[in-house]
N, C-alpha and C positions, 0 to 999 in steps of 0.2 A: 295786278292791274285792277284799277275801282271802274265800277258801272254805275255813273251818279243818274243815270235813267233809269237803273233797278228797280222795279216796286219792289216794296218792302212789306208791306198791309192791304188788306181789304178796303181801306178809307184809300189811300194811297191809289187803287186800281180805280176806286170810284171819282178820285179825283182829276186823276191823270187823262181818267176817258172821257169825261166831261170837257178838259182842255181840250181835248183832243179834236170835238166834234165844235165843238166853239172860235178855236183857232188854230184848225190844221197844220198852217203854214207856220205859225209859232212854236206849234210843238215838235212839228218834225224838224224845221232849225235845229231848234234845241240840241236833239237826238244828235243830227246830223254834226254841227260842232266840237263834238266829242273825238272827231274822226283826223287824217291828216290828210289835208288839200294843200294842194300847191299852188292853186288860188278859190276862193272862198266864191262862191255862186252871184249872179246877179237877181235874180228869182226864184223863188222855192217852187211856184208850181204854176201852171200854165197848162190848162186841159178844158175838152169837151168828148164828152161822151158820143158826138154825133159822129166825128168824121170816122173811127177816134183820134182823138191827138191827144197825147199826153206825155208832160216833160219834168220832170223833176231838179231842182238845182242848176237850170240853164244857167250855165256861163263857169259852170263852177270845173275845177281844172284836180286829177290825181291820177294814181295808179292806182287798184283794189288789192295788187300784191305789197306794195307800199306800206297798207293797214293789216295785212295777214305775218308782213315777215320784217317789214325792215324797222317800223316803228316799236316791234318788243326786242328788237337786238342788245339793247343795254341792260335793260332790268329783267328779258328772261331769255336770255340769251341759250341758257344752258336747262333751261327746262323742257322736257317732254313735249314736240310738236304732234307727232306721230308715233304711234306703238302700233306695230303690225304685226297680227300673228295671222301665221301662214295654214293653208288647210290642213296639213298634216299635222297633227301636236310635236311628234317629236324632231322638227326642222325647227331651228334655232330661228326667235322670233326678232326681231328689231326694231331697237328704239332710236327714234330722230331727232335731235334738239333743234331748237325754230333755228338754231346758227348753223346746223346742219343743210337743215331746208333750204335755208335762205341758199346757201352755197352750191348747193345740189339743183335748184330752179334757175339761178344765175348760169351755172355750167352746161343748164338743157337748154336755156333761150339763146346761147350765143351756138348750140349744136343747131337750133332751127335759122337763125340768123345765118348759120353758115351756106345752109342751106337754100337759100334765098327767100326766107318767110318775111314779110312785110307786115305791116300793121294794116289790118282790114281785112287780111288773105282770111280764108276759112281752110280749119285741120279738122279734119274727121279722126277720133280717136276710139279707139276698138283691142279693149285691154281687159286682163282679169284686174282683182281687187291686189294690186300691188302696192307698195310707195311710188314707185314710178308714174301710175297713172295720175295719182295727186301734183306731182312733180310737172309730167306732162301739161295736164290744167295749167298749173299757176306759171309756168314759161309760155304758155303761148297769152294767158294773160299779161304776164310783164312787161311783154314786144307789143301787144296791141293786135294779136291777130284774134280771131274767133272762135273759138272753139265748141266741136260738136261732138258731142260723149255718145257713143253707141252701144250697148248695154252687150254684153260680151253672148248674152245667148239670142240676139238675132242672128237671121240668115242671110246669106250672099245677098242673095234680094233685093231684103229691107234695106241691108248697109247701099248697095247699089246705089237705090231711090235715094236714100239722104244724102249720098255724097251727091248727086246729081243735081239734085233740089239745091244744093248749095254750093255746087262747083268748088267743090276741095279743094285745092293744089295739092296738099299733103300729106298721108295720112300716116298714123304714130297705133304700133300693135304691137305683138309679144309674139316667140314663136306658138305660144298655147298659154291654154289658162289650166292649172287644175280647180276643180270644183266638188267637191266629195268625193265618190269614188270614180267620179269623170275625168279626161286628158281632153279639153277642147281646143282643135286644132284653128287657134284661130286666124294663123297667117295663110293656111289656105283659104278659109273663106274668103280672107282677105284677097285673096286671088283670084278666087273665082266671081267674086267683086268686081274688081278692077277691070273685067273683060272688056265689061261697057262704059269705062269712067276715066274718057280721053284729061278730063282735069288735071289727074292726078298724076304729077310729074316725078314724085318721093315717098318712099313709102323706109320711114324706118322702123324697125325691129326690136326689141328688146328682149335677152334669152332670159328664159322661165322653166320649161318643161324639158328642154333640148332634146324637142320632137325635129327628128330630117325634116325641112323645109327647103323651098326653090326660095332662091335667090337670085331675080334677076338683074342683069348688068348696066350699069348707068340708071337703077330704077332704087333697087333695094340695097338698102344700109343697115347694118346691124350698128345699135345703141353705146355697146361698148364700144367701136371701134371709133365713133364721131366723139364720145368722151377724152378718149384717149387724145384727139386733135386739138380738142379745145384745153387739155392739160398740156398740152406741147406747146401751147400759145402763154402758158403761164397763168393758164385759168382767170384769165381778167374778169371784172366784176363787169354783171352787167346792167347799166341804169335803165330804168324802169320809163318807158314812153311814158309820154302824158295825154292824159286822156281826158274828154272833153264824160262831166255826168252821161250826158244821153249817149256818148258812144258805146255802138253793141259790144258785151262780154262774150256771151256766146249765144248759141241755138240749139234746145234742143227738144225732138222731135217728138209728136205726141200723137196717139189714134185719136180718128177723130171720126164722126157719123158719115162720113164718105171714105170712100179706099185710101186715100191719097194720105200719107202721116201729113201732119202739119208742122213746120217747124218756128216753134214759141221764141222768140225773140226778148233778152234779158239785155239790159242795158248797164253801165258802170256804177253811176251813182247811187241810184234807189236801191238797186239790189244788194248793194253791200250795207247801206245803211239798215236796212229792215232785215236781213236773213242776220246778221248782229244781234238790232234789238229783239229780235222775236225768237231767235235762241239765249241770250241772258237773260231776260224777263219768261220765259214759259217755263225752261228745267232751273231758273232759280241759279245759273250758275254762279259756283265761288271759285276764285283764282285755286288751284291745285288738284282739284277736282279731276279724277277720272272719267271722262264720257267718251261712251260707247253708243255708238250707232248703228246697226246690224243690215243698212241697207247696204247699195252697189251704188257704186259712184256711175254708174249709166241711167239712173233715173234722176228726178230732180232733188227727193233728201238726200240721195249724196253727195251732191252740188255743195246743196244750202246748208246739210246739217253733220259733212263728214268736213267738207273743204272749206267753204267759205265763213261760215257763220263762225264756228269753235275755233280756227286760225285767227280770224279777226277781233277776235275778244283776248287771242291770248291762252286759250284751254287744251288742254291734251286728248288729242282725240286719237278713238281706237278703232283699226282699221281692220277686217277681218275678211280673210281670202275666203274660207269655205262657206260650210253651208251648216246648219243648228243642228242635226242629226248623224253629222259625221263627225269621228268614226263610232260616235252613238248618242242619243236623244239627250245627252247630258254635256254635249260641247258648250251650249251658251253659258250654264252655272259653272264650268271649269274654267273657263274666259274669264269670268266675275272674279270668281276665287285669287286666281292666278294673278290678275293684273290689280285686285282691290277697287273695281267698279264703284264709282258712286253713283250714274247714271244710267240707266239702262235704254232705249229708243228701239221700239222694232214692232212689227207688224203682226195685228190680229191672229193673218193664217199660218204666222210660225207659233205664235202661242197656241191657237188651235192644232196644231201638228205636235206641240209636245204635251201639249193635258192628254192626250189618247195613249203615251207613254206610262201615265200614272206618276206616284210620284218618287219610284223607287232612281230617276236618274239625278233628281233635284237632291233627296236626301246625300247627307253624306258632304256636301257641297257647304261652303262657306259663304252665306250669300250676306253677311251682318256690313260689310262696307256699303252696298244701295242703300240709296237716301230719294230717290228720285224715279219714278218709272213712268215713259212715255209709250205710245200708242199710233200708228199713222198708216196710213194708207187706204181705209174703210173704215166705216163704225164698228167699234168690239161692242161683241154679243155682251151679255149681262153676265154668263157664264165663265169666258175667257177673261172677263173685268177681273170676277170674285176669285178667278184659280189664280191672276199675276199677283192680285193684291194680297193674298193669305200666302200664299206657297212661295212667291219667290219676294213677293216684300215684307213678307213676315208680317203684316196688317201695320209696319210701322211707314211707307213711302206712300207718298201721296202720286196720284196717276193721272199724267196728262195725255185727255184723248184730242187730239190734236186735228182740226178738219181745216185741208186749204189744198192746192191745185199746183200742178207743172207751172202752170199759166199766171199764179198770185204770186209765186217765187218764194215765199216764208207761210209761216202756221198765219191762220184767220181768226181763228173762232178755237176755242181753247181753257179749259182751268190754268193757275199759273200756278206753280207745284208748290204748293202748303203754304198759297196767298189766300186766293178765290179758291167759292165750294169744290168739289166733284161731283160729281151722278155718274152714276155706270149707264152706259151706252149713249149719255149724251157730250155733244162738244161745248157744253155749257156758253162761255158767254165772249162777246168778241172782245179780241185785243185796242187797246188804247189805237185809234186812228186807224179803226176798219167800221164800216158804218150797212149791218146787214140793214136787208125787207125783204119781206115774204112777197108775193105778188098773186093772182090770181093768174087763170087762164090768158084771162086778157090786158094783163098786165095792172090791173088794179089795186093798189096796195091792201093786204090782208093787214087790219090794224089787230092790236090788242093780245091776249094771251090764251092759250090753251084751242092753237089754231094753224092749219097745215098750207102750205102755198108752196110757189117755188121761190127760191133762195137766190136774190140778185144783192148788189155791191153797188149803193149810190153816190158814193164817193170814193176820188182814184187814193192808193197808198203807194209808198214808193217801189215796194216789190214789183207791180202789177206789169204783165208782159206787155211789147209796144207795139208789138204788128206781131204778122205770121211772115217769115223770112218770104221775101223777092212776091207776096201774095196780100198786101195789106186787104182789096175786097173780102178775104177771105175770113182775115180775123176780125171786120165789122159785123158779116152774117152771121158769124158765128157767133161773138161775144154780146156784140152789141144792139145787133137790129132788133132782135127778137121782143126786147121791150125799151121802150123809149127812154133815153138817159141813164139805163141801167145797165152794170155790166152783167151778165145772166151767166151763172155757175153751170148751169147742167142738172142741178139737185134739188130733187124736192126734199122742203123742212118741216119739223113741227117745232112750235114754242112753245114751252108749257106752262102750266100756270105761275112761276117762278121767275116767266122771259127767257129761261135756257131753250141753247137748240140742238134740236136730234137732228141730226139727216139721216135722211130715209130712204136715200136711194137716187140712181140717176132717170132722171126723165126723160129723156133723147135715149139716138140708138147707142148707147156705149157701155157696156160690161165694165162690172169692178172686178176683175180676178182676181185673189190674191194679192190685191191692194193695188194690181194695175191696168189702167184704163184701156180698154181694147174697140174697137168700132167694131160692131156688126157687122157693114158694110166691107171693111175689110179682109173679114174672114170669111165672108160669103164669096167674096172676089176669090179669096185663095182656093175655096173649094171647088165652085164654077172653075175653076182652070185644070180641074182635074179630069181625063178623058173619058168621055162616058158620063159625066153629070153635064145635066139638064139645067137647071137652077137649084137654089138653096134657099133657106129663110133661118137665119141665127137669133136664139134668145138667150135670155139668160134665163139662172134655177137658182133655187137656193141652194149651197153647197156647204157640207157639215166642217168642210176644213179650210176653203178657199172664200167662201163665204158667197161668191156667186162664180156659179159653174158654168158653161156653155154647151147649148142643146141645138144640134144642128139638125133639119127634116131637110130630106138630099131627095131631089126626082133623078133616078137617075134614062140612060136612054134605051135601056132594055133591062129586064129582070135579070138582078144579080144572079147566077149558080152559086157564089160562095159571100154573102153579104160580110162574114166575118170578115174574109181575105181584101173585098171590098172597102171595107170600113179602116182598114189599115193601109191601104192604099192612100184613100182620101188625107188621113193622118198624118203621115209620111209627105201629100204634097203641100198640108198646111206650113209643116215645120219647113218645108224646103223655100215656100214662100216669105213666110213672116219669121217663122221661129217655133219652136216647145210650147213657147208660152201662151201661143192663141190654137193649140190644138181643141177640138171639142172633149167635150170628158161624155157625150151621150149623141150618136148619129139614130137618126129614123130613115129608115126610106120609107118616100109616099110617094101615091102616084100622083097628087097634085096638092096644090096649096090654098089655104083659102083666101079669095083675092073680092075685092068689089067691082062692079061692072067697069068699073076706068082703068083695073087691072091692080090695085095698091093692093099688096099682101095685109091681109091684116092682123099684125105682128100681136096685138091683147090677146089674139084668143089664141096664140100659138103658145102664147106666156104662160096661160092660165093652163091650159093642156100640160108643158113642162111641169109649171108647179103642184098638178095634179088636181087643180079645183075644175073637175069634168062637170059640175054640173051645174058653175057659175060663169055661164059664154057669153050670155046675153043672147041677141037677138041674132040668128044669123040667116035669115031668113034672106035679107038683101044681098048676101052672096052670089058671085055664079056659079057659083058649084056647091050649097048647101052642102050634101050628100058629103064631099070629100073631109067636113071636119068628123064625121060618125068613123069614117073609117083613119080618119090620126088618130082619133083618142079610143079606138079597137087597138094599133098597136105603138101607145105609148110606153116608153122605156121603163 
């Protein structure tokens, strides 16, 4: 399969993004005609930044599974869609031809058809890294319903909240997931879920771990057994709805600077156009190519860069159940080895997790197939840059650090791998038809180079999300009010004298952990709900592996006798709220916080305390409680 939108050179990227900003709508055409419609758009774009309203390809008529499976049936019919290798090495691993896929998607859309799913219905899906859960996706894409990926390590909770927020009818899980040396049980959760989530009238099953799980009557279905029905029916083929560009693809769910997740809304058109271009054009891909992407299809690069993007181009993408250090700190170069990687894609805090390995698990390993190594989720330190690029690309793959959002739906801002420069720790320069500005406080544009502001988007791309499901206010305050005509990232940037951009970090309340975006607000909520706390105040720290760590100062409502046993308590009710994943890695008890006379916590100097700069507070003089910052930073962690 040719990519005539490839750049190919550095004049090429300069040329391309010059059209780009000169005739948006002509170039995204361009892009966009490459694809298969079943009828061709009346307009390319049609937006303002005020309400927002933004529409790509109005009038234009497909399915996104259409372009992932049915238009490579001829010419790669028999090639490599999916390679899944399972957590255990020694469970036989499996390869899927796109004619596989195609067959195996067709025979799960007509198990939810059977079901009573409708085009527009919303499925909450709550699975480990299988083939199935990719399967799952692209049938309830094929039918036209919505689909809402839940990242397999949230809790009852959280899944609660999302299917509610978006009234389910369905939901699609596994008896368990394994996960390194973990069995997670996730059809209970799924149960303990459902208590409060009258939506939800079908919940099917697919075995995995065959952990004893309830099965209840006229509710739950196991996977195999709805196969089996639709093989009895002579496994008819099943055609693909048609679907209007702006109809929703799926939702899914993001923290945000209040408790409440928001759930980001992706649309058909733009999304498939741009999570395409901006996976062929950044890793450079060539037809036969090995890529591998190391995230979880519950977050958005597994969406964009395991599902959508590399199916819709045509590429073989590898799909991997466990986790980098299981069953030892040398699983990701045996993966490489094994399968002949030419791509590699993965996250800072796993690179930071295995440089502390050394490099005795890399040696030994076959890593001469990489030609390409990506970066996502946070900025890589300078350090974790010069360990991927010596040690696992032998100084010969060029490294794209790739910066862009749940909410932009493909990479932003980006090297395109051995087009445009590199810099370690910067995302260098934006992609053809993404148009940054820095801005000041008050939203004034920071012109020129070698100059730090916050990081807005003044013109829409086709990725970009369209609301926040069943709450559009929500997604204007958030993206768009804050500065006028601009959509506002969340990040502060610097450009440097070159015009490249670092991002610096988020400005609002929201934590990068380990490449995933968490709200303050949220995890204060979890903790406040724990008996005996008083209030809470969440920052972030800088974190040697995770890159930012979370530091929670807890009032609680009497002196602990056991603050340990206490502090594991509170832990324990994080995970049972949110998840693992937004537990604090450092609790303080204080007996108060430092707030201003109108009561606002004032979260700088709680920052500046975690990060240890005691004696750069500034002023705290207008506090009402002075006194109580002497005694935080007496017993900081």
């Amino acid at each position: 399969m040719a990519y005539p939108y490839q750049i190919k050179s550095l004049e090429e990227y300069q040329e391309n993004y010059k059209q780009s900003v000169m005739d948006p709508e002509g170039f995204w055409a361009n892009v966009a005609d490459h694809f298969y419609w079943r009828r061709k758009w009346d307009k390319v774009l049609e937006w303002n930044f005020k309400d927002p309203d933004v529409k790509w390809f109005t009038g234009g008529k497909l399915n996104i599974t259409e372009n992932c499976l049915d238009r490579h049936l001829g010419t790669l019919g028999n090639r490599p869609a999916i390679i899944w290798e399972p957590n255990d090495p020694e469970e036989r691993h499996r390869v899927i031809t796109y004619r596989d896929l195609y067959n195996k998607v067709c025979q799960f859309a007509n198990v939810l058809k059977n079901n009573g799913v409708k085009k527009g219905d919303r499925i909450c899906i709550y699975m480990g890294m299988i083939p199935e859960l990719a399967i799952a996706v692209l049938a309830c894409a094929r039918i036209g319903a919505i689909h809402s990926v839940v990242f397999g390590g949230f809790s009852a909770q959280s899944i609660a909240d999302r299917i509610q927020d978006a009234q389910a009818s369905l939901v699609i899980t596994c008896d368990g997931a394994f996960r390194g040396n973990k069995d997670i049980p996730l059809k209970s959760v799924i149960d303990d879920a459902l208590m409060g989530c009258p939506s939800v009238k079908k919940v099917i099953v697919c075995t995995r771990t065959r952990t004893p799980v309830s099965m209840i009557k006229g509710r739950d279905l196991w996977w195999e057994d709805e196969i089996k029905q639709v093989e009895t029916m002579g496994n008819p083929p099943c055609s693909a709805e048609e679907m209007d560009a702006e109809d929703m693809l799926f939702i899914l769910y993001t923290s945000g600077s209040t408790g409440k997740p928001k759930g980001v809304v992706h649309t058909c058109g733009g999304y498939m156009v741009y999570a395409n271009y901006t996976f062929v054009n950044t890793f450079q891909y060539q037809p036969g190519e090995v890529y591998f992407c190391t995230a979880d299809v519950g977050w958005i690069t597994g969406h964009s860069y395991i599902i959508y993007g590399p199916l819709s181009a045509g590429a073989t993408t590898l799909m991997f159940e466990g986790v980098p250090t299981y069953p030892d700190a040398g699983r990701l170069w045996s993966i490489v080895d094994k399968y002949r990687v030419n791509i590699l894609y993965t996250a800072p805090t796993a690179i930071r997790s295995l440089m502390g390995y050394g490099l005795g698990p890399v040696n030994h390993k076959d890593l001469s197939s990489l030609k390409k190594l990506g970066s996502v989720g946070e900025p890589i330190n300078e350090e974790a840059w010069h360990w991927f690029k010596d040690h696992i690309g032998k100084g010969r793959c060029p490294i794209v650090d790739t910066w862009w959002q749940t909410e932009t739906g493909g990479i932003m801002i980006t090297p395109i791998a051995g087009v445009t420069k590199e810099k370690p720790g910067y995302a260098t320069l934006p992609l053809p038809g993404i148009q940054p500005i820095l801005v000041d406080e008050n939203g004034k544009e920071v012109t020129g180079n070698n100059v730090n502001g916050n990081l807005c988007i003044k013109f829409p791309w086709p990725g970009m999300l369209r609301t926040t499901y069943g709450d559009h206010e929500r997604c204007r305050t958030t993206y768009f009010a804050t500065y006028e005509n601009l959509y506002f990232t969340g990040d502060g940037c610097l450009r440097d004298e070159d015009g490249y951009y670092r991002i610096t970090g988020r400005v609002d309340d929201v934590l990068n952990v380990s490449g995933h975006r968490i709200g303050t607000a949220e995890v204060e909520n979890a903790i406040n709900m724990h008996a005996g706390v008083v209030e809470s105040a969440v920052v972030g720290y800088p974190h040697d592996i995770k890159g930012q760590g979370i530091y929670a100062y807890v009032i609680t409502e009497r002196q602990t006798h056991d603050p340990e046993l206490t502090k594991k308590d509170i832990l324990q009710t994080v995970s049972r709220i949110i998840g693992p994943i937004a537990k604090p890695d450092k609790i303080q008890f204080v007996s108060g916080l430092p707030k201003t006379r109108s009561g606002k916590i004032m979260r700088r100097i709680l920052r500046k305390i975690a990060e240890g700069e005691l004696d750069n507070l500034g002023d705290t003089s207008t506090l009402l409680d002075p006194v109580v910052v002497d005694e935080i930073k007496k017993g900081r962690l």
